[in-house]
N, CA, C and O atoms as CSV, one atom per row, in Angstrom:
chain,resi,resn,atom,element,x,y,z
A,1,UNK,N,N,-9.116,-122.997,-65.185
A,1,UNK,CA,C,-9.808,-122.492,-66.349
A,1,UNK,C,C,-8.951,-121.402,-66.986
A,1,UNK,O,O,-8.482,-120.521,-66.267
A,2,UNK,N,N,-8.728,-121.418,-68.283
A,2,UNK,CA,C,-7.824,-120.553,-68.763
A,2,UNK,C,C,-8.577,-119.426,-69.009
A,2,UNK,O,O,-9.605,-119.402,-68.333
A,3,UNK,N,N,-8.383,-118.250,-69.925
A,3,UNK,CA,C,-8.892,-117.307,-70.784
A,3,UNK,C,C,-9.931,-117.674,-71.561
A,3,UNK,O,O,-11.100,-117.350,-71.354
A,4,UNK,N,N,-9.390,-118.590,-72.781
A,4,UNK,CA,C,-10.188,-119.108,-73.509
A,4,UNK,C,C,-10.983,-119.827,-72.887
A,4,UNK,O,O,-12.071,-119.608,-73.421
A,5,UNK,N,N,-11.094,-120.418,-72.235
A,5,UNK,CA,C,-12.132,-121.719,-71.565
A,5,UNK,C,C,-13.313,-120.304,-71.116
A,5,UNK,O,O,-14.272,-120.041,-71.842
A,6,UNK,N,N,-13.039,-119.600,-69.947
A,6,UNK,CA,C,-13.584,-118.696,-69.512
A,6,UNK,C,C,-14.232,-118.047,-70.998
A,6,UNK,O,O,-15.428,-117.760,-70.935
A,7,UNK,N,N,-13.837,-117.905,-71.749
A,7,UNK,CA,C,-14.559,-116.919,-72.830
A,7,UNK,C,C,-15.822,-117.572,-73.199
A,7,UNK,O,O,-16.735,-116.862,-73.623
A,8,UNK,N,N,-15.986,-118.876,-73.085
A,8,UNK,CA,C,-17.091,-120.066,-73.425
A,8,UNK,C,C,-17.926,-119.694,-72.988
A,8,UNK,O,O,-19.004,-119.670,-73.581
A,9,UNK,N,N,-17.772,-119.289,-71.865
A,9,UNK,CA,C,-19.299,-119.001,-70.486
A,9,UNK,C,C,-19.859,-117.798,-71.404
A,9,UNK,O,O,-21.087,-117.820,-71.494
A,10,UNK,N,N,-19.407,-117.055,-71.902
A,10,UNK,CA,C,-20.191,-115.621,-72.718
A,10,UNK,C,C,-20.478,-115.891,-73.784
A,10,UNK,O,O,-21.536,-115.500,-74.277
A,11,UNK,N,N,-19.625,-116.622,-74.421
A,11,UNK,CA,C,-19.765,-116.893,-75.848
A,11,UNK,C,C,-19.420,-115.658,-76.618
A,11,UNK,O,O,-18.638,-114.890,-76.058
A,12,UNK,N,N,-20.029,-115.211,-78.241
A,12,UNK,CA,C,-20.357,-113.797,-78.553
A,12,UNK,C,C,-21.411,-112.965,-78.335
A,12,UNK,O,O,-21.521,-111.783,-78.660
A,13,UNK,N,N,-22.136,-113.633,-77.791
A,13,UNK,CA,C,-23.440,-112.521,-77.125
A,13,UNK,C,C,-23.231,-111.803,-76.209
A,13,UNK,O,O,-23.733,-110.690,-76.051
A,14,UNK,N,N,-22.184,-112.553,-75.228
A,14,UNK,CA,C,-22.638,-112.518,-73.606
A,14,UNK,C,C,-23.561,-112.404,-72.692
A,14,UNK,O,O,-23.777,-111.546,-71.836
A,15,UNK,N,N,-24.331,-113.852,-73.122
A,15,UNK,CA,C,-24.838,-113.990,-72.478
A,15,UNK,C,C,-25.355,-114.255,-70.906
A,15,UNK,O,O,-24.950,-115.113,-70.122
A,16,UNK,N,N,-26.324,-113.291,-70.718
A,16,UNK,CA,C,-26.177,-112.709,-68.982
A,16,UNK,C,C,-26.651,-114.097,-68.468
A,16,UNK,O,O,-25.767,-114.378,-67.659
A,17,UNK,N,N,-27.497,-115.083,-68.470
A,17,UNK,CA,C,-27.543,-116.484,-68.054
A,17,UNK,C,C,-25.886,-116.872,-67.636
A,17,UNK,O,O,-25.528,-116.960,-66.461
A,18,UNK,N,N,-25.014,-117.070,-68.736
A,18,UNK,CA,C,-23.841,-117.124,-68.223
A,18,UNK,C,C,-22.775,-116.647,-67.303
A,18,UNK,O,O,-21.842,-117.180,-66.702
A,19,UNK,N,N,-23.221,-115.533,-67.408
A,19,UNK,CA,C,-23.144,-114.460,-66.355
A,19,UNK,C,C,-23.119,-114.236,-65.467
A,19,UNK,O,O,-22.348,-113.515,-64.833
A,20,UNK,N,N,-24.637,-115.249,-64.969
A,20,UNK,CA,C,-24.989,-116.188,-63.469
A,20,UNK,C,C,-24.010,-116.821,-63.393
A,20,UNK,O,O,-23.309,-116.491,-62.436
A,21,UNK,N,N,-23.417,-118.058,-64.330
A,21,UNK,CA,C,-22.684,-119.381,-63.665
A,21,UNK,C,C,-21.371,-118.543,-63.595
A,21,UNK,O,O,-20.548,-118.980,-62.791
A,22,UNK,N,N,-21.030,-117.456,-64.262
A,22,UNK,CA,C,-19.785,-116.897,-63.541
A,22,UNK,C,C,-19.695,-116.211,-62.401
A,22,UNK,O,O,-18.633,-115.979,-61.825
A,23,UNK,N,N,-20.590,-115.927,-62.101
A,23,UNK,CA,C,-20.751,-115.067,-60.416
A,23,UNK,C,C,-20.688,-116.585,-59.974
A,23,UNK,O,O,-19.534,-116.895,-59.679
A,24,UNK,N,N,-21.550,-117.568,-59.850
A,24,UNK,CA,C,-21.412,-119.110,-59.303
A,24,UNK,C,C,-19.994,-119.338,-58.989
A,24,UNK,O,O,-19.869,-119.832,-57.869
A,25,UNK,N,N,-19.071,-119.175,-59.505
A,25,UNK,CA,C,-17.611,-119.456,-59.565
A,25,UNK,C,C,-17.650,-118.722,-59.089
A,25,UNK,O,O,-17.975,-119.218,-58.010
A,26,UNK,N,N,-17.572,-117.585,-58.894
A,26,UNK,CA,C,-16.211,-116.695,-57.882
A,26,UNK,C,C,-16.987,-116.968,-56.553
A,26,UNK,O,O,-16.533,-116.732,-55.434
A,27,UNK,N,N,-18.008,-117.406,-56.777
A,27,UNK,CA,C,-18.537,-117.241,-54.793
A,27,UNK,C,C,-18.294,-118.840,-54.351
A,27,UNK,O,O,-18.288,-119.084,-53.144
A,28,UNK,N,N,-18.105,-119.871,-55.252
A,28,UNK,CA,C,-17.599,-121.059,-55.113
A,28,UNK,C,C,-16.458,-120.834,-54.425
A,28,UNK,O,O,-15.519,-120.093,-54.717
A,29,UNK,N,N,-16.682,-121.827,-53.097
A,29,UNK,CA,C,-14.931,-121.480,-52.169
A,29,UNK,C,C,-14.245,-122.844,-53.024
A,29,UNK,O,O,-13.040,-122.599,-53.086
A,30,UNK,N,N,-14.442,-123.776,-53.500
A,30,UNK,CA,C,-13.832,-124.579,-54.238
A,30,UNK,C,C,-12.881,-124.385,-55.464
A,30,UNK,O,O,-11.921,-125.094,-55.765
A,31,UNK,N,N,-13.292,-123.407,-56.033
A,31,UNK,CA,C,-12.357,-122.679,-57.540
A,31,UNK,C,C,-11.523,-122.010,-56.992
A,31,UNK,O,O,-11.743,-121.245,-56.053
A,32,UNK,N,N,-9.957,-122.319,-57.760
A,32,UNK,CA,C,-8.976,-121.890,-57.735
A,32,UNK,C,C,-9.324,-120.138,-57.465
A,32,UNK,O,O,-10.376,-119.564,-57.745
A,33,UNK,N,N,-8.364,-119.673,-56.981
A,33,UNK,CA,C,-8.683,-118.141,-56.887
A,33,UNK,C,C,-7.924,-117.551,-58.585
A,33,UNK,O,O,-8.343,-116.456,-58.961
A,34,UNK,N,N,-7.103,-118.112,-59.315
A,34,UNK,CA,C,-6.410,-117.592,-60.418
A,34,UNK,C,C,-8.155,-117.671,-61.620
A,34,UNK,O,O,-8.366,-116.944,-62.591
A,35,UNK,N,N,-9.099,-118.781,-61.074
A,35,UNK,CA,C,-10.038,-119.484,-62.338
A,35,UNK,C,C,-11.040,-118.243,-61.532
A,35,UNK,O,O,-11.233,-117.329,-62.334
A,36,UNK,N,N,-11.599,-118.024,-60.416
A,36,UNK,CA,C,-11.993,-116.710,-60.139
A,36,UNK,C,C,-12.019,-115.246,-60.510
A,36,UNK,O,O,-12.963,-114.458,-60.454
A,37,UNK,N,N,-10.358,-114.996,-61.031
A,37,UNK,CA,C,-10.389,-113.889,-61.558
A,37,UNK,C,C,-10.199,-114.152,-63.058
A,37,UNK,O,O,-10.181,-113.059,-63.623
A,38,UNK,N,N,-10.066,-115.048,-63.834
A,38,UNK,CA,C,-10.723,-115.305,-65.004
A,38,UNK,C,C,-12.281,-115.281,-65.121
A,38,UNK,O,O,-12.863,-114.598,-65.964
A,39,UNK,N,N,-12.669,-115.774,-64.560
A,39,UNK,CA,C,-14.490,-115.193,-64.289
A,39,UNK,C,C,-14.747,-113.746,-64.258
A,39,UNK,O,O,-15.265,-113.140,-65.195
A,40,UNK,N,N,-14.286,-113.091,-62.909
A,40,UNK,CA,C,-14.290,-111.761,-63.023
A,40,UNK,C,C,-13.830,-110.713,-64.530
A,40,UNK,O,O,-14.277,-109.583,-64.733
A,41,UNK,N,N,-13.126,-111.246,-65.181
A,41,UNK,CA,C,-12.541,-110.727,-66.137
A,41,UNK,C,C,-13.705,-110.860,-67.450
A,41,UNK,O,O,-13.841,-109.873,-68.173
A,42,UNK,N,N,-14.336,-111.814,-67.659
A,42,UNK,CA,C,-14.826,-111.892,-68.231
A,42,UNK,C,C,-16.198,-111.050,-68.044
A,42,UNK,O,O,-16.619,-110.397,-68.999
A,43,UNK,N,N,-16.966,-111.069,-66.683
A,43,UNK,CA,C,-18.085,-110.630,-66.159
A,43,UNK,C,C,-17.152,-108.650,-66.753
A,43,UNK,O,O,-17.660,-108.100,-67.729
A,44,UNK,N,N,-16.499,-108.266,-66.369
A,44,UNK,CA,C,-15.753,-106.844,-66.615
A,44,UNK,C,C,-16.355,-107.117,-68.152
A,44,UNK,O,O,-17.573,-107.016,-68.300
A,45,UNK,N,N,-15.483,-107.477,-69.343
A,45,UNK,CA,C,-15.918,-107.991,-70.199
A,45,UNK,C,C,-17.194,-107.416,-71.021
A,45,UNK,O,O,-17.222,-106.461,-71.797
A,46,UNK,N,N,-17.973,-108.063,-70.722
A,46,UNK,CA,C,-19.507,-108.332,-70.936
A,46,UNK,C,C,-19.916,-106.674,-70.571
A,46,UNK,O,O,-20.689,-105.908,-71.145
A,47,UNK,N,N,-19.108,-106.503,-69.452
A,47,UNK,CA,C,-19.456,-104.866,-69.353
A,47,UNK,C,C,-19.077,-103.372,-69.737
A,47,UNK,O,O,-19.315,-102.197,-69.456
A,48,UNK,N,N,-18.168,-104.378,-70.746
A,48,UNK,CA,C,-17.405,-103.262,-71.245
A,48,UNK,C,C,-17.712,-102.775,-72.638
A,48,UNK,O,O,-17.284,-101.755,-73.178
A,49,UNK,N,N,-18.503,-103.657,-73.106
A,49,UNK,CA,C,-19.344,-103.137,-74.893
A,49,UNK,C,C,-20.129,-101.966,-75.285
A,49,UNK,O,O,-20.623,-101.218,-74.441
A,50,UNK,N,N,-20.211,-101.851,-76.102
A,50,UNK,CA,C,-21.219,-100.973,-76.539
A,50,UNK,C,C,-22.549,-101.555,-76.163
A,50,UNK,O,O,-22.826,-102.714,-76.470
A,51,UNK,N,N,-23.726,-100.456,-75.230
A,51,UNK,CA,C,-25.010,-101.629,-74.456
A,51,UNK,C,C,-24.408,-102.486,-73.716
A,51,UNK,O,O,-24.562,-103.644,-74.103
A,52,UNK,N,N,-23.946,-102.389,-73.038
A,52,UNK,CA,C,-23.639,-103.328,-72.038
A,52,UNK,C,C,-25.199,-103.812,-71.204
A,52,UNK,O,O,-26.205,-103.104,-71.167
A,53,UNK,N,N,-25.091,-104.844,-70.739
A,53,UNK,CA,C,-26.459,-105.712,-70.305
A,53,UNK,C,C,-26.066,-105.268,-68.506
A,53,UNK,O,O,-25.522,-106.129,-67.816
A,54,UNK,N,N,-26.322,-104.221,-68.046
A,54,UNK,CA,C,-26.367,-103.899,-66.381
A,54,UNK,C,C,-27.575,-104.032,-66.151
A,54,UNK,O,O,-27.834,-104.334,-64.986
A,55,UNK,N,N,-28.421,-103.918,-66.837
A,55,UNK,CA,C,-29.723,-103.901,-65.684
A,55,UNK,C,C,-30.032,-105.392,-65.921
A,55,UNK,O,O,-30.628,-105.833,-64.938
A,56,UNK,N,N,-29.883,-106.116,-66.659
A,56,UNK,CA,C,-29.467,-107.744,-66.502
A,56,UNK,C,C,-28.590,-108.105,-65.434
A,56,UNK,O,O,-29.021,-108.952,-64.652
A,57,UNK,N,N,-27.436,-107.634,-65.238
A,57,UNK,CA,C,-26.602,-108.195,-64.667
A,57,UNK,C,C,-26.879,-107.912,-63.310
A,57,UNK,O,O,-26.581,-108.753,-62.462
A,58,UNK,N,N,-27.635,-106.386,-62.849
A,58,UNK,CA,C,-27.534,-106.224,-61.501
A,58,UNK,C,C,-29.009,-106.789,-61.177
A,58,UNK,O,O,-29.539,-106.150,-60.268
A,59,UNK,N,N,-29.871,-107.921,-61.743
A,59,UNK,CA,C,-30.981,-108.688,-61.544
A,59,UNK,C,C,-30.380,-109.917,-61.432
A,59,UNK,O,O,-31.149,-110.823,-61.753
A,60,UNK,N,N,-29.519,-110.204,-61.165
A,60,UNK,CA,C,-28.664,-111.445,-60.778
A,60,UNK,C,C,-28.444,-110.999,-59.416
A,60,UNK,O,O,-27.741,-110.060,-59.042
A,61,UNK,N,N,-29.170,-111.833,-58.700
A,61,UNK,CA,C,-29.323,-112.105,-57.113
A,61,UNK,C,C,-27.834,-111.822,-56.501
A,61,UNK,O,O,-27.239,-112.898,-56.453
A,62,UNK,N,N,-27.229,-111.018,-56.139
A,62,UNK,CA,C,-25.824,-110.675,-55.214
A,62,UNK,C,C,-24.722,-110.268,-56.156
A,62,UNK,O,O,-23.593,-109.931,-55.800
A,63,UNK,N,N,-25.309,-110.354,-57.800
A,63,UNK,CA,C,-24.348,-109.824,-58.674
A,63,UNK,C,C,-23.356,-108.428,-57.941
A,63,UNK,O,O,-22.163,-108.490,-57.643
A,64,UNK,N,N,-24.090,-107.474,-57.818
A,64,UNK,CA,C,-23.206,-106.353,-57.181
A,64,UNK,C,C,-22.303,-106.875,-55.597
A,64,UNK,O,O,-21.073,-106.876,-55.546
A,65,UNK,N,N,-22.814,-107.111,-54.916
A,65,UNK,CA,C,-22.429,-107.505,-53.748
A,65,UNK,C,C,-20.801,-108.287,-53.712
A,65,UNK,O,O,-19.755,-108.051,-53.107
A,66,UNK,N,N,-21.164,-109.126,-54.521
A,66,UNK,CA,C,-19.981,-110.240,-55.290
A,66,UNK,C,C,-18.952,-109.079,-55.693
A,66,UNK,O,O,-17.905,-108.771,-55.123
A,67,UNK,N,N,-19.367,-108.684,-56.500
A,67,UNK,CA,C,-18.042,-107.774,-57.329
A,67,UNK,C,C,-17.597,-106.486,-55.913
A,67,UNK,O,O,-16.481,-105.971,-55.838
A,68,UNK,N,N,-18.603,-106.225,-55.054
A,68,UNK,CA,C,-17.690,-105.443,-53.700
A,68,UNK,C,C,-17.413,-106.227,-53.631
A,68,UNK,O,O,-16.884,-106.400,-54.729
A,69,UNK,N,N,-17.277,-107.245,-53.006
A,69,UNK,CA,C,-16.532,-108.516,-51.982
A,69,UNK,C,C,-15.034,-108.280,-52.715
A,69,UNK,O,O,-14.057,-107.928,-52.054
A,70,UNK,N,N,-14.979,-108.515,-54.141
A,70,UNK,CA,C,-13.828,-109.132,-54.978
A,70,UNK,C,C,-12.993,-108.084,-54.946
A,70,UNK,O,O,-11.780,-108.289,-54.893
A,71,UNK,N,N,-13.529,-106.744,-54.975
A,71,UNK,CA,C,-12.879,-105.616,-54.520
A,71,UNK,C,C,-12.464,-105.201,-53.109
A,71,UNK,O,O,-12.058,-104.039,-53.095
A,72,UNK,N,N,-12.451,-105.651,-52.221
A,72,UNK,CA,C,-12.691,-105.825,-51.149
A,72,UNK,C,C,-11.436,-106.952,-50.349
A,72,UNK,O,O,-10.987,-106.901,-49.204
A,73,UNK,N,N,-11.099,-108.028,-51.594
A,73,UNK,CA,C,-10.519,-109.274,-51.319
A,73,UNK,C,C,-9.187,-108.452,-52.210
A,73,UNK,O,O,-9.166,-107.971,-53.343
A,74,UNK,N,N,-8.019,-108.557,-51.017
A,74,UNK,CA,C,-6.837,-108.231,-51.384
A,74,UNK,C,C,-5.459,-109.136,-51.600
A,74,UNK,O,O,-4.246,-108.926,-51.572
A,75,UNK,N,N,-6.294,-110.200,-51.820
A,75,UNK,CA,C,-5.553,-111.931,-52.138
A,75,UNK,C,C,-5.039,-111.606,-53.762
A,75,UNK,O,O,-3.949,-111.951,-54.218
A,76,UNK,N,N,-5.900,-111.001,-54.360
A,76,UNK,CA,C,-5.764,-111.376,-55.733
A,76,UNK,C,C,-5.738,-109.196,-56.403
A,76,UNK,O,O,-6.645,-108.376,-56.256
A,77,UNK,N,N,-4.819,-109.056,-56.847
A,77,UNK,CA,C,-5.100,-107.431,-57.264
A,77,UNK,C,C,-5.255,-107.759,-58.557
A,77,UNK,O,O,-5.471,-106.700,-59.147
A,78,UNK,N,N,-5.264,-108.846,-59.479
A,78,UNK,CA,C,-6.209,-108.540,-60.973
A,78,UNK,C,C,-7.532,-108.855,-60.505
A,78,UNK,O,O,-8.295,-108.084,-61.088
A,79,UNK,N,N,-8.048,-109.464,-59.889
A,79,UNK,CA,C,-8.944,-109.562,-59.692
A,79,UNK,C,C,-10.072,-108.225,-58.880
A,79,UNK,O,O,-11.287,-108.145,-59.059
A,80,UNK,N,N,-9.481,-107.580,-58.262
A,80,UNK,CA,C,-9.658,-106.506,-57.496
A,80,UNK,C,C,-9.738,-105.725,-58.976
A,80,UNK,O,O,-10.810,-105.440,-59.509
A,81,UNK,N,N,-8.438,-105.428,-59.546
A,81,UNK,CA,C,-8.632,-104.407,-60.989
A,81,UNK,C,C,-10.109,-104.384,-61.794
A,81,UNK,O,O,-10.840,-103.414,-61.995
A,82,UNK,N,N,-10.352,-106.244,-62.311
A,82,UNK,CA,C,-11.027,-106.430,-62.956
A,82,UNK,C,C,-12.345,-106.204,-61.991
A,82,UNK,O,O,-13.159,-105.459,-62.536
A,83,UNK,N,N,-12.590,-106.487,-61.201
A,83,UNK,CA,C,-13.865,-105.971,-60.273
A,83,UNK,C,C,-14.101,-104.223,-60.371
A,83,UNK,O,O,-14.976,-103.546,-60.910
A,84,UNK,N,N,-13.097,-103.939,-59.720
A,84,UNK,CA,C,-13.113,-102.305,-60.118
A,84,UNK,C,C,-13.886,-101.462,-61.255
A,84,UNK,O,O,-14.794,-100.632,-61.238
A,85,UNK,N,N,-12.924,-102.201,-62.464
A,85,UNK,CA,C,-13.618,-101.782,-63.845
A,85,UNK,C,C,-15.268,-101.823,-64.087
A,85,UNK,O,O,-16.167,-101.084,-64.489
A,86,UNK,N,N,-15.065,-103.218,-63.561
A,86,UNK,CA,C,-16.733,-103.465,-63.736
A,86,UNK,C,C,-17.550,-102.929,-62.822
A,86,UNK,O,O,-18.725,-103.230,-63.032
A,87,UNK,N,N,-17.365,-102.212,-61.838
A,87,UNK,CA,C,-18.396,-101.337,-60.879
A,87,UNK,C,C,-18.514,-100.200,-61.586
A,87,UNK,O,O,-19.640,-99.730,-61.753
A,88,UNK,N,N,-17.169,-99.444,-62.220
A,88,UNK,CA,C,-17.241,-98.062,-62.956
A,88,UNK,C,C,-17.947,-98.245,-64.022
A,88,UNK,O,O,-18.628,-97.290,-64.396
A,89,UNK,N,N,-17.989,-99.733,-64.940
A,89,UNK,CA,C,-19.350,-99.590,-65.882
A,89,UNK,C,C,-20.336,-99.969,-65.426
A,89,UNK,O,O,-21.035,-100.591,-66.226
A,90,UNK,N,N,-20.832,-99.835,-64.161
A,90,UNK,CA,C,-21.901,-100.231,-64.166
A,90,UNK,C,C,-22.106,-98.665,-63.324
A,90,UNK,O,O,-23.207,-98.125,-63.440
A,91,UNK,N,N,-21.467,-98.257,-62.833
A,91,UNK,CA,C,-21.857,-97.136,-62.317
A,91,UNK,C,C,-21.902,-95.778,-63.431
A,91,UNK,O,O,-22.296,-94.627,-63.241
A,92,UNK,N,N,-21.323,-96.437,-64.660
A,92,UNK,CA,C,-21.327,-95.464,-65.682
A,92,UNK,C,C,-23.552,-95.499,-66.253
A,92,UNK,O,O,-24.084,-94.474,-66.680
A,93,UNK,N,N,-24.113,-96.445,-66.135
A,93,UNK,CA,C,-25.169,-96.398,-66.692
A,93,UNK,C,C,-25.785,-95.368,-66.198
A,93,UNK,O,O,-25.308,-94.286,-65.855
A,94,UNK,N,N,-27.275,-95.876,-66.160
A,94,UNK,CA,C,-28.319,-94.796,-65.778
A,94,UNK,C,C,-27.811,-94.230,-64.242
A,94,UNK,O,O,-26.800,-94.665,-63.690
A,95,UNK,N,N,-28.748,-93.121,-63.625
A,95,UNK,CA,C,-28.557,-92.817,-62.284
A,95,UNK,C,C,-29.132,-93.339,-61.240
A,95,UNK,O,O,-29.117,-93.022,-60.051
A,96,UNK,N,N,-29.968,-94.713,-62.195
A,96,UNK,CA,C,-30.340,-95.416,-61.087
A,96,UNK,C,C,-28.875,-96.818,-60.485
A,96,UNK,O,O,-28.410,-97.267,-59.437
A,97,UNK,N,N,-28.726,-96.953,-61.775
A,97,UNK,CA,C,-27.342,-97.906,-62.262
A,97,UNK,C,C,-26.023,-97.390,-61.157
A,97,UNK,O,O,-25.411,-98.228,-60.496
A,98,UNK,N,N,-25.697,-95.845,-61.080
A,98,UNK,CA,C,-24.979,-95.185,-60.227
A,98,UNK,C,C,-25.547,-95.491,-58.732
A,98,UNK,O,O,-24.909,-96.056,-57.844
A,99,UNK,N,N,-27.171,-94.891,-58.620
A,99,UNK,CA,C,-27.229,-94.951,-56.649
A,99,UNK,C,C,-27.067,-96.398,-56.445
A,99,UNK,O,O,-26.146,-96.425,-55.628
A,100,UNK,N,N,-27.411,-97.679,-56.696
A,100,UNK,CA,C,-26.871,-98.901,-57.114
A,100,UNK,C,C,-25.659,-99.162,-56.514
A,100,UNK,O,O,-25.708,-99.938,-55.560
A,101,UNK,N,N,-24.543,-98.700,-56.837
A,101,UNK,CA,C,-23.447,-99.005,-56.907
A,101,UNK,C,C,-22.975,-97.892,-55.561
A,101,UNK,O,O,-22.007,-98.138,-54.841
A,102,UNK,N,N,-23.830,-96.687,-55.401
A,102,UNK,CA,C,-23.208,-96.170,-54.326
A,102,UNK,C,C,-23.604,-96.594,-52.812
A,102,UNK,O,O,-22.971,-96.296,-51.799
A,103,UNK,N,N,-25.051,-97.520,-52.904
A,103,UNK,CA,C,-25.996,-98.108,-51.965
A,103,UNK,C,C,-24.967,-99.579,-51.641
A,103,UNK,O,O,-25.111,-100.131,-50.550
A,104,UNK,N,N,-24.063,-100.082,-52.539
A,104,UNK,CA,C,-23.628,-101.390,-52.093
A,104,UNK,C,C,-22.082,-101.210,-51.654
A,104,UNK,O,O,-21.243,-102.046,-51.991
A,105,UNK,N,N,-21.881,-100.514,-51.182
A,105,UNK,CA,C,-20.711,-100.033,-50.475
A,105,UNK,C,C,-19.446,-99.808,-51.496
A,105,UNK,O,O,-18.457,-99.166,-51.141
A,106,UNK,N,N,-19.537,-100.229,-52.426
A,106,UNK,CA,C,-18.186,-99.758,-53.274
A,106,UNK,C,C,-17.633,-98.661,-53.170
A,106,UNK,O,O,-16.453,-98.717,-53.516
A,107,UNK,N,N,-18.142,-97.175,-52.675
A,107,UNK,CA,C,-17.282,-95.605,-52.895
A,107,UNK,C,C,-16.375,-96.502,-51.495
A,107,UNK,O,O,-15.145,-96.552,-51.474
A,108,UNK,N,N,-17.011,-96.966,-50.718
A,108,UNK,CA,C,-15.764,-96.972,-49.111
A,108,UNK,C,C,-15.018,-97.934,-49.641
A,108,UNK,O,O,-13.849,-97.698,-49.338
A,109,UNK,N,N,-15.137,-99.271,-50.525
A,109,UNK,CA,C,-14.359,-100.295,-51.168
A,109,UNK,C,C,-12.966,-99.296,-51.927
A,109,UNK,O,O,-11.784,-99.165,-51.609
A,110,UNK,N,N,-13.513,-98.926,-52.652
A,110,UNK,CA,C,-12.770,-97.550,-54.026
A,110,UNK,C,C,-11.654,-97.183,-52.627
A,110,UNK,O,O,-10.484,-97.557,-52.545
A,111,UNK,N,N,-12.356,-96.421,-51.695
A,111,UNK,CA,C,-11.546,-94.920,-51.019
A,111,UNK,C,C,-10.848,-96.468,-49.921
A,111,UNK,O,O,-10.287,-95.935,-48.963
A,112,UNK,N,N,-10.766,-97.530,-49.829
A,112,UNK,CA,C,-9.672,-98.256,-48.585
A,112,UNK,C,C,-8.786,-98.589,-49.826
A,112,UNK,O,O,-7.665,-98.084,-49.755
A,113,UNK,N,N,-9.052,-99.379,-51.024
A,113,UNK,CA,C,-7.851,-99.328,-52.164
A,113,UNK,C,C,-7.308,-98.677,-52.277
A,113,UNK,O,O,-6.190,-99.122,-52.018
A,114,UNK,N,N,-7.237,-97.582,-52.571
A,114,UNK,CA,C,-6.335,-96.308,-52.725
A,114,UNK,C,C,-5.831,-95.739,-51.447
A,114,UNK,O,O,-4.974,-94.868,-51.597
A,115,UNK,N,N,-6.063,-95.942,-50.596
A,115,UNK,CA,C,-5.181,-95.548,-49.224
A,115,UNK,C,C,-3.966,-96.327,-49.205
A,115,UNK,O,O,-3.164,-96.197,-48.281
């Protein structure tokens, strides 16, 4: 899946339904790991707008969990980048949006990357 192909799944809304079938892919052990972090990139993406849709996105069943894992998975470092980004906007929202993100292990994900 290229860039563009990947951009399909959001469309211009970005829509968080789609959102789902891109978390679907990266937890798919069948997809290329390069079409994985095109997913991830896009899911970053979606989170990077003005209003970004987090409390959508973290109502997607293992949404957070997924993006530790990807951070976590040192196979792929854009993919790790693009995971990254997208925990800091999601940890940028409310302070519920933050304990969230500090409850699903990402600060110990963050602090083994940087070692």
């Amino acid at each position: 899946m290229s860039d563009n192909e990947a951009s399909g799944y959001l469309g211009r809304s970005g829509d968080v339904s789609a959102v789902g079938t891109l978390f679907s892919r990266i937890r798919d052990p069948a997809v290329p790991l390069h079409e994985k972090t095109v997913s991830m990139k896009r899911i970053r993406m979606s989170l990077s707008r003005e209003n970004p849709p987090i409390k959508e996105l973290l109502d997607i069943e293992g949404s957070l969990e997924t993006l530790v894992e990807c951070l976590r998975d040192s196979r792929d470092s854009r993919k790790q980048f693009e995971s990254a980004w997208a925990i800091a906007n999601i940890a940028s929202g409310t302070s519920e949006d933050t304990n969230a993100v500090a409850r699903s292990g990402a600060i110990e994900a963050f602090s083994k990357l940087v070692q």
